[in-house]
DRENPATOR-647383 format. One record per residue (C-alpha): residue in one letter; y, z negated, x. Coordinates in steps of 0.1 Angstrom, whole numbers, plus 5000, padded with zeros to 4 digits. Last residue first. Example, Ala and Ser with C-alpha at 12.3 -4.5 7.8 and 13.67 -1.06 7.14 Angstrom:
<recs>
s498949295137
a495549225123
</recs>
This chain:
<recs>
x496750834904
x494050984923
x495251314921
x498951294907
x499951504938
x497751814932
x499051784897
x502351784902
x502052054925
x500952304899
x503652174875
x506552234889
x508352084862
x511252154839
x513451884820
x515751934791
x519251854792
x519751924758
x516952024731
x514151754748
x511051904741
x509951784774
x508651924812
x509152274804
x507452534829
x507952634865
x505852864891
x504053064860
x505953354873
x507953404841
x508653024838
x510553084877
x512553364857
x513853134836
x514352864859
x516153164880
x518853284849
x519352934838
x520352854875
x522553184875
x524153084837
x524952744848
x527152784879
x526152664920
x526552374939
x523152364952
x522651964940
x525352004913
x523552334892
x520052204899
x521051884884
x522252044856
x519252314856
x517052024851
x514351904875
x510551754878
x509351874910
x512351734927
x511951804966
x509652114963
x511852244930
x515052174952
x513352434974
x512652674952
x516352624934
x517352734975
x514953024972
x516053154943
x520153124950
x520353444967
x519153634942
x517853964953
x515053844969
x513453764934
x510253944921
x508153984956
x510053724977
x510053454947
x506253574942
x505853504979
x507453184978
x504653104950
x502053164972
x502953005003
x503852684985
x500152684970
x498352734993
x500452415013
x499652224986
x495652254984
x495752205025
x498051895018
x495851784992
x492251825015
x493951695042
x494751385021
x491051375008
x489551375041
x491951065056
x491150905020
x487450925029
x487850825063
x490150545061
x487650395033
x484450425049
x486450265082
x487450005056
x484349955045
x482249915074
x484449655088
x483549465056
x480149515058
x480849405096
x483149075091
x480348955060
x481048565074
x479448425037
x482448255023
x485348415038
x484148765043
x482348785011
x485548694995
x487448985012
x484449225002
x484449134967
x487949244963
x487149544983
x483849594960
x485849554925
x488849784933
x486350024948
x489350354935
x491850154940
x490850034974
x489950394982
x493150534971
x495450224988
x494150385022
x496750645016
x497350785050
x500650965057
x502750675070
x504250895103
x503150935135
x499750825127
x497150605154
x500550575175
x499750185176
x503150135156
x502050365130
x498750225123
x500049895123
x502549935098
x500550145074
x497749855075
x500649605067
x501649775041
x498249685025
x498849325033
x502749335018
x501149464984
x498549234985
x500548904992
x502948964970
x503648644956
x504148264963
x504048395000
x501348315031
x497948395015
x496048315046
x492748495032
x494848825025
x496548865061
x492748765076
x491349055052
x494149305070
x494249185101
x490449235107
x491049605090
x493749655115
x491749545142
x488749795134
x491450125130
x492950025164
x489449975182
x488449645191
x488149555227
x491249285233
x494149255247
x496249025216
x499049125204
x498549125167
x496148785179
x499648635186
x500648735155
x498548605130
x497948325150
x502148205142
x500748305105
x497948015109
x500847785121
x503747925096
x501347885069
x499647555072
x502547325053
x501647555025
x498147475014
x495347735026
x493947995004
x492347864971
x489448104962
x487348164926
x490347924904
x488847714879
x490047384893
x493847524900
x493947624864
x493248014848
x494948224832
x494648594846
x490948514863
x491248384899
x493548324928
x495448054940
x498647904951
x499747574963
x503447574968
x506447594990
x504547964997
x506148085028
x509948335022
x511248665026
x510948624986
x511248264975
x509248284946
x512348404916
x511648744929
x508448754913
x508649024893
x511349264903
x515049224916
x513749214954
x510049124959
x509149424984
x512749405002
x512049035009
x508149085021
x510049365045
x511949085055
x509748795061
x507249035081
x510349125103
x510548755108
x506948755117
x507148975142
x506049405147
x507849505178
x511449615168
x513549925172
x511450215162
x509949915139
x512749855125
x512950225108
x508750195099
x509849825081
x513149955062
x510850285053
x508050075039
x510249815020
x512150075008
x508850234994
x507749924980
x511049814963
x510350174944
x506850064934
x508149724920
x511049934905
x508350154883
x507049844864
x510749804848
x513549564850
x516449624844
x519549704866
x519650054867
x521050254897
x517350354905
x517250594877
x513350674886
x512351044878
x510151104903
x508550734903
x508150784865
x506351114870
x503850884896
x502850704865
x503250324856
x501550034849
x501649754876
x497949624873
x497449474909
x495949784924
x498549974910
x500949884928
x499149964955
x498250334939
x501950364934
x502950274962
x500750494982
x501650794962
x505350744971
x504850705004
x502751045008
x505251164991
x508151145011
x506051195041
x505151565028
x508851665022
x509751545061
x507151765074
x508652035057
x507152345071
x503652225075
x501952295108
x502851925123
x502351725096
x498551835093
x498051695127
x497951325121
x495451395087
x492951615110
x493351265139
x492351025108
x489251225100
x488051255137
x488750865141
x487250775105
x484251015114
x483950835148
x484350475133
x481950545104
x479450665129
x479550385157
x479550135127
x476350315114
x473950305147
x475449905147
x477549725158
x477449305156
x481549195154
x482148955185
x484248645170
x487548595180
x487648195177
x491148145197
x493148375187
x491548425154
x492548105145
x490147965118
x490448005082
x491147735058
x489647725023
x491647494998
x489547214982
x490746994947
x490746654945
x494046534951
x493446364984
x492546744995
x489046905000
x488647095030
x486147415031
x485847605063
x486347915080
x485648255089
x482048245109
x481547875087
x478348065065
x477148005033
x480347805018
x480547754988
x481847924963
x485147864947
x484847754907
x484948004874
x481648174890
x480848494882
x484748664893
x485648924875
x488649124888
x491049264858
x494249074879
x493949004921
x496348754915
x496948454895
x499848164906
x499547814911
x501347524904
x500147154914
x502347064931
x501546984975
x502846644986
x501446805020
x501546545044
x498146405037
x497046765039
x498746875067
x497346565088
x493446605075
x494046985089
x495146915121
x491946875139
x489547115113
x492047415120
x488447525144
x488647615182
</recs>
């Protein structure tokens, strides 16, 4: 059953402003106008009293359509599966599983941050003074990662809701950009999306109009938990684009959808723990998965899009294995250099391990974290330079920083 019943209502009702909000930045978009509509599989059209038209989707509840699979959906879905399953048991042969989540998060920020043209580097996440109050690029990735621990913690405790949406969207938009737009909080607005700049009539899509959002979001959930026979990795792509077409908040709305994916994932049992970092592959086909989405509302594309995802889950699921195998080399190596060159020290291993945690360290923080004296940290960052494990970070002449440098780049890959 089609929105198209209530729809005339909301929009009478609406008393919508006129202020909108850009996203989805350094996309092109051909024409300065929405398309039209080719196929009515997603949604329709409606044009507003005011004059301008806002694309409304239809439940998925209660129009779930059949997606058409083919000899290549049955592939991508196995080798996503198979892939997906290798990333789920690398966690449990590494010694610090809890090392390896840490940064798997981290990475995923970043690259969804990045998505949306937040600059910043995966050093500055490392080296974040979170107890500063200004603003900076790298605190919209760090609201990120709470927001994706504060949403895997409820979870344990919580089925997935739409309140616990409302928070986790909250935490994400907390003392950054875009905290003055309700965080926690439905658009009050009409927003849109197009080029950086441009007006309510130029924009390339206009989700639907506010007074929709807690009934199309109200779907959202009930098709969450709906019985059905799509895979978990084929629903959570179907989520996904139907998260992004609603457009529920003033801002945000791509970070919190690709968290979503994490959120689902984990709670279906799919990953123990948030280790995939689809964000790569979006990244990475920035253009396409944009184009994607809008192919999906205006032309009914569900199965290229489908497709996609399961392309992209695959991919990054190979490439994460690839890293931890990479990384896990490399720790062995090294610790036997340390046991080779530097048993005799009792503190090399523990500074080894602080290394792990902190790649980018100085031998004051070393000396408070394993609560030991200057001269014996100097004496092991030395000797760590020796045996090519450490060198210097800066050219700082106090306090200087030293990094691990080997990992570094095996975690900046992609970033």
């Amino acid at each position: 059953m089609l929105l198209l019943k209530k729809t005339v209502d909301f929009f009478n009702s609406a008393g919508i402003i006129n202020t909108g909000i850009n996203g989805e930045n350094g996309i092109s978009y051909q024409d300065l106008t929405m398309q039209k509509i080719i196929s009515s599989r997603t949604g329709v059209i409606i044009k507003q009293p005011t004059g301008y038209s806002a694309f409304i989707p239809h439940k998925l509840s209660e129009n779930s359509f059949k997606l058409k699979k083919d000899s290549e959906y049955e592939t991508l879905l196995s080798e996503a599966s198979i892939a997906l399953g290798e990333l789920k048991g690398i966690t449990k042969i590494v010694p610090d599983p809890d090392l390896f989540v840490a940064f798997y998060i981290r990475k995923e920020a970043l690259l969804s941050a990045q998505i949306e043209g937040t600059e910043c580097s995966l050093d500055e996440i490392i080296q974040v003074e979170e107890e500063s109050k200004q603003f900076k690029p790298v605190h919209e990735v760090v609201n990120y990662i709470d927001a994706m621990n504060y949403g895997l913690e409820r979870l344990k405790e919580f089925p997935m809701s739409l309140r616990l949406i409302n928070e986790i969207h909250e935490r994400l938009l907390s003392d950054v950009r875009g905290e003055e737009r309700a965080p926690g909080e439905y658009k009050k607005y009409q927003n849109w999306i197009g080029f950086p700049g441009c007006q309510l009539h130029e924009a390339a899509f206009i989700p639907p109009p506010p007074l929709m959002i807690a009934e199309l979001m109200g779907d959202f959930e009930k098709y969450y938990y709906m019985s059905d026979e799509s895979p978990v990795l084929v629903k959570a792509a179907i989520l996904h684009a139907h998260f992004e077409t609603i457009h529920p908040y003033a801002d945000g709305n791509g970070r919190l959808g690709r968290l979503l994916i994490t959120f689902i994932l984990c709670q279906r049992k799919v990953l123990e723990s948030p280790i995939l970092y689809l964000s790569l592959f979006f990244k990475e086909n920035r253009q396409t998965y944009y184009d994607m989405l809008m192919n999906i509302r205006f032309k009914g594309e569900w199965e290229a899009w489908v497709k996609f995802f399961l392309r992209g889950v695959r991919n990054t699921s190979q490439e994460a294995v690839q890293t931890a195998s990479d990384i896990l080399a490399l720790f062995k190596l090294d610790r036997e250099k340390i046991s080779n060159y530097l048993a005799k020290y009792q503190v090399a291993f523990p500074c080894y391990d602080l290394l792990c945690h902190h790649p980018i360290l100085t031998i004051t923080r070393a000396v408070k974290e394993l609560d030991s004296n200057y001269p014996s940290i100097k004496n092991i960052f030395d000797a760590f330079i020796k045996l090519g494990i450490m060198d210097p970070y800066d050219k700082k002449e106090r306090n200087r920083s030293f990094q691990y440098s080997k990992y570094l780049e095996l975690l900046r890959r992609g970033t």
